[in-house]
TIKOLRO-475486 format. One record per residue (C-alpha): x, y, z. Coordinates in steps of 0.2 Angstrom, whole numbers, plus 5000, padded with zeros to 4 digits. Each point is the difference from the previous one (the first is absolute). Layout:
# residues N
XYZ...
This chain:
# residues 560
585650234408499950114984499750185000498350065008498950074988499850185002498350095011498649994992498749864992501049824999500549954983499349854991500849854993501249865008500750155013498649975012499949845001501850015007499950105012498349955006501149835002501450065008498950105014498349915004500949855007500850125013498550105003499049855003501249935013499950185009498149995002500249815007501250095014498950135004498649905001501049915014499850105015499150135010501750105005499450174990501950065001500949864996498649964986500450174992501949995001499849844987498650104989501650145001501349894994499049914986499550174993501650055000500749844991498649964988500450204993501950005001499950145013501250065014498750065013498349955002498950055016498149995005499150165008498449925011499050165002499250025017498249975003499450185001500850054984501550115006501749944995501049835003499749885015501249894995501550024987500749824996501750024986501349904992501650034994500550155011501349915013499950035018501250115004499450114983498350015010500850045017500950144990498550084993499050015017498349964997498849934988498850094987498450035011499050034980499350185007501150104986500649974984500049874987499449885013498950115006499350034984499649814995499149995016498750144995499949954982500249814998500549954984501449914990501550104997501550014992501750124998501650004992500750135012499350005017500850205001499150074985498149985007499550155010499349905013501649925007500850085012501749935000501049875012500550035017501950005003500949824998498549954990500749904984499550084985498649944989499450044982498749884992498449985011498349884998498650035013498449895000498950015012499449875011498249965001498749875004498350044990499750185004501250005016501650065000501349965011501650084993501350014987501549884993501350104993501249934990501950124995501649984989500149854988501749934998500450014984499250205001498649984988498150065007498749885004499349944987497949924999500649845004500850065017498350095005499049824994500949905012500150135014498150044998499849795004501250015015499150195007498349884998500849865013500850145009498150065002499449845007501449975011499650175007498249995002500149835006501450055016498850145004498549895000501149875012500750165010498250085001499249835008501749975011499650205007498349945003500249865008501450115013498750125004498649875005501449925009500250165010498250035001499849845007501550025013499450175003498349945005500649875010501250125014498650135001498449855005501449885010499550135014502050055004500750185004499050094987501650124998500849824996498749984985500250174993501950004999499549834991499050114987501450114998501449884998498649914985499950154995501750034994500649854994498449964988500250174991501950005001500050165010501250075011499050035014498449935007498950125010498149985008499250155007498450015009499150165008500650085011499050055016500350204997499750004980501249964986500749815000501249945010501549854996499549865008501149894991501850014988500849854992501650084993501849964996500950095012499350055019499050165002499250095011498450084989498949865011498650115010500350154990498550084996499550074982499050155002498250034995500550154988501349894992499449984982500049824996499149945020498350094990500249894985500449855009498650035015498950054985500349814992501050064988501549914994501750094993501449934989501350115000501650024988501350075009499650065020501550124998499150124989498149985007499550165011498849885009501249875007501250155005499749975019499749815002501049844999500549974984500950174993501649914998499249864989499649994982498349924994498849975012498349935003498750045012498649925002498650025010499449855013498149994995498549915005497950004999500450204998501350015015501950065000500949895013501750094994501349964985501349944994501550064993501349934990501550104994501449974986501950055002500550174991499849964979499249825004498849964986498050065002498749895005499249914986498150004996500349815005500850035017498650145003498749894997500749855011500650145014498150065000499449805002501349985014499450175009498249944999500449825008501150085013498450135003498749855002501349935010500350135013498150025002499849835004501450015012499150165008498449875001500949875008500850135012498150055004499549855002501249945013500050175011498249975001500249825004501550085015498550115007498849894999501149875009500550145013498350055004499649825002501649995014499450165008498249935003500749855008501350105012498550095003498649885002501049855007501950035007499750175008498349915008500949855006501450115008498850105008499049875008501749915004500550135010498550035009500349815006501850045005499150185009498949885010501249865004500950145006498950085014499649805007501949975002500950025016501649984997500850164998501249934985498749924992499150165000501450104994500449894985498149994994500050205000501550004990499449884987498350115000500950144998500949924984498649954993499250174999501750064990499649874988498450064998500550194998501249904986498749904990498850165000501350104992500349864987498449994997500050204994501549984991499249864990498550094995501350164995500050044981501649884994500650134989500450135016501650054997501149945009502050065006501649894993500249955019498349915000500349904983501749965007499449925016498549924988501349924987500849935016498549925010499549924983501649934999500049935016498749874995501049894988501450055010499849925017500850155009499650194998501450124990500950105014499950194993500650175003499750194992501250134999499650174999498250084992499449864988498350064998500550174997501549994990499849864986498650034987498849894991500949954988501649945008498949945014498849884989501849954994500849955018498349925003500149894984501949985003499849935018498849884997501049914985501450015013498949915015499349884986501749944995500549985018498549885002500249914985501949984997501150065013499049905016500650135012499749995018500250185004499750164989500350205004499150144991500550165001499450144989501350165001499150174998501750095001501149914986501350074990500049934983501450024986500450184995499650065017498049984996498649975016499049874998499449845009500849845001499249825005500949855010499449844997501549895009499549815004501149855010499549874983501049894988500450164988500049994982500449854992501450014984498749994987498850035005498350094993500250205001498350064995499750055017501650095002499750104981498450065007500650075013501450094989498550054989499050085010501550105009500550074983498550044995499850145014501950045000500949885014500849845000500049855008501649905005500349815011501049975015500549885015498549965012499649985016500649835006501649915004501350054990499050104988498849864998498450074989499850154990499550205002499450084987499950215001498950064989500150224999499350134993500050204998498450085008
């Protein structure tokens, strides 16, 4: 190739016509490959590598600049080797110096010593030196999406006007291939979050364990907006908002803690308001809730027709990028869907407690009106059959079955008042035990034998005991379903001491069945484990209760 002419306007005469030949075949081939795929990265290596041998330079990179303006998302090079890069430590983030510069003001530009413009602020250790630099911007229409830089020429001469023609034509396909991978990526993101939307809605209406559902909403949560964490808070019954619900990497024990009323972000959020938050390290208002040790963060309130139902939080890890505008806006969508969602669900829970009174009014008026009636005259038969008999036996017998019916009568009556009590009277951890049990007894064929140990009521609180409750009857379901047990004991331990010397409460489920087969499905197991760790315990297998070991028991525990 002969001797690049030197910077400024090309020369005329038979020179351009050479080297417009000897590079336009070359750059028409690398807009065929970029036109090839939707890969962004792998898209702007081979823009990199074509600038870099169509201007006879050593290094070429592209800068894509991030959506809301501030520095580099992405910083794609060529010609710096692996181990070079490993060396150096990190990639330019464009919030300083010369790269910094091209972001804020982007136009072509050219230097024949990189150290003699004031706005350089030299390389980081390892960094191979550079001298001659081209910057052109890359743009589509009025849009711009960053910078390719192109450094050292090989033979040591600057760029010249015909480097910056060919490298404005590969910044212009650099351009679309941006735009067109964020287009693709923006409508892939959508189509995540209806995804969610639409799973979310369906565990919260499906009419299942509604702490089930939110943990759902959490777990959605976190994975459509790349967060660390996941969390769903509703209010609490004292003021402030309590966490009903964490999705998170690694167990925790934040579920049930309360935020207080005076905490500064449970008015904004109670209020509506939605906050974005850059780093949760450094924001006085997140100095006593969940997320201090998280970067970015985004809260947003769960709103609907005018009512807060709670909100949901989403938390990034420590120096984890900010939430875009793009993100905020779907985040918001997805907060609004999950809002109509659990208002529907409150509905449809209204709507079926209604239905249980009106049923258990309608089975109280018949006790009343027809069995009690029925027994009563039955037994003034039995009375009267009684006084004609003359056989001492006979007479004896007759009392006793009179006798028996009047208990049963006592017993009905007192049914009867316990239907027409509220449902929602609190009730001890003994009572929904002995509850969970008698239910299971139906699909069962045989009634759960039981024991407590030490002060259940008194000693384990909501939390833990909504837990066991929850825990215990995913263990009686899998007895029915899978293990087709014959025999099962319950026992719930008031008096359990858990690892690290801690009290808490610990729940036997053991069964006489076929066990757990190699293989098979575990979902039941991991909710279990789930629901121990999120209030601190554990939950473990073991031999059951039939020949040999034959079955399973599962102990479930939990601190206080």
């Amino acid at each position: 190739m002969p001797p690049a002419p030197p910077p400024g306007p090309p020369p005329h005469g038979e020179g351009i016509s050479a080297e417009l030949l000897a590079r336009v075949p070359k750059l028409l081939d690398a807009m065929r490959s970029v036109g090839s795929g939707l890969e962004l990265h792998s898209t702007l290596n081979r823009i990199c590598e074509t600038a870099a041998d169509l201007s006879n330079a050593r290094y070429a990179a592209i800068g894509v600049a991030a959506e809301d303006g501030d520095g580099l998302a992405d910083f794609v090079h060529h010609g710096v080797d692996e181990a070079t890069v490993r060396r150096i430590g990190h990639l330019p983030d464009g919030r300083k110096g010369l790269l910094g510069a091209l972001i804020r003001d982007p136009e072509p530009f050219r230097l024949t010593d990189l150290s003699e413009d004031p706005r350089s602020c030299g390389f980081p250790e390892h960094h191979p030196p550079m001298r001659s630099f081209l910057g052109v911007p890359i743009r589509v229409q009025d849009e711009i999406f960053g910078n390719l830089y192109l450094t050292d020429k090989h033979a040591g001469e600057p760029f010249n006007d015909y480097d910056l023609a060919m490298v404005r034509v590969l910044a212009t396909e650099a351009g679309i291939a941006i735009g067109n991978a964020r287009l693709y990526e923006a409508a892939r993101q959508r189509e995540r979050w209806i995804d969610g939307s639409v799973a979310v809605t369906t565990a919260l209406l499906s009419g299942g364990d509604i702490d089930d559902a939110l943990q759902v909403v959490a777990e959605q949560a976190r994975r459509l907006s790349g967060a660390a964490a996941g969390i769903v808070l509703l209010p609490a019954d004292g003021g402030g908002l309590e966490i009903a619900a964490v999705a998170a990497e690694h167990p925790t024990n934040d579920l049930g803690r309360v935020i207080p009323p005076d905490n500064g972000i449970v008015a904004e959020l109670l209020a509506g308001r939605a906050l974005f938050v850059d780093d949760a390290a450094t924001d006085p208002r997140l100095e006593a809730g969940p997320v201090r040790a998280y970067g970015p963060v985004m809260l947003l309130p769960l709103c609907r027709d005018g009512r807060v139902l709670g909100s949901l939080v989403m938390p990034r890890a420590r120096g984890g990028h900010p939430f875009t505008r793009a993100e905020r806006a779907l985040g918001d969508r997805f907060a609004s869907q999950a809002a109509l969602a659990l208002m529907m669900a409150d509905a449809q829970r209204d709507r079926e407690r209604l239905a249980v009174y009106e049923d258990r009014d309608r089975i109280a008026r018949d006790l009343h009106d027809l069995v009690i009636q029925r027994l009563f005259a039955t037994g003034m038969m039995l009375e009267s059959a009684q006084r004609r008999s003359v056989v001492p036996e006979v007479r004896d017998g007759v009392g006793g079955a009179v006798g028996e019916l009047d208990v049963t009568i006592q017993e009905i009556r007192s049914a009867i008042f316990a239907l027409r009590q509220p449902a929602e009277a609190p009730v001890g951890l003994r009572t929904r035990v002995l509850r969970e049990i008698t239910m299971a007894a139906v699909p069962l064929g045989f009634t759960p034998s039981h024991r407590f140990v030490g002060p259940v009521d008194a000693a384990v609180g909501e939390l833990t005991g909504k837990n066991l409750i929850a825990a215990l009857r995913e263990t009686l379901s899998n007895a029915f379903r899978h293990a087709h047990a014959t025999r099962i004991e319950v026992v719930v331990d008031a008096t359990a001491t858990l690892a690290g010397g801690r009290r808490g409460v610990r729940l036997t489920v053991a069964d006489d069945g076929v066990g757990i087969p190699e293989g098979g499905r575990r979902s039941g197991l991991h909710n279990l484990e789930r629901r121990a760790e999120t209030v601190g315990g554990g939950s473990r297998l073991g031999p059951g209760i039939g020949a040999d070991g034959a079955g399973t028991t599962v102990l479930w525990e939990a601190p206080y």
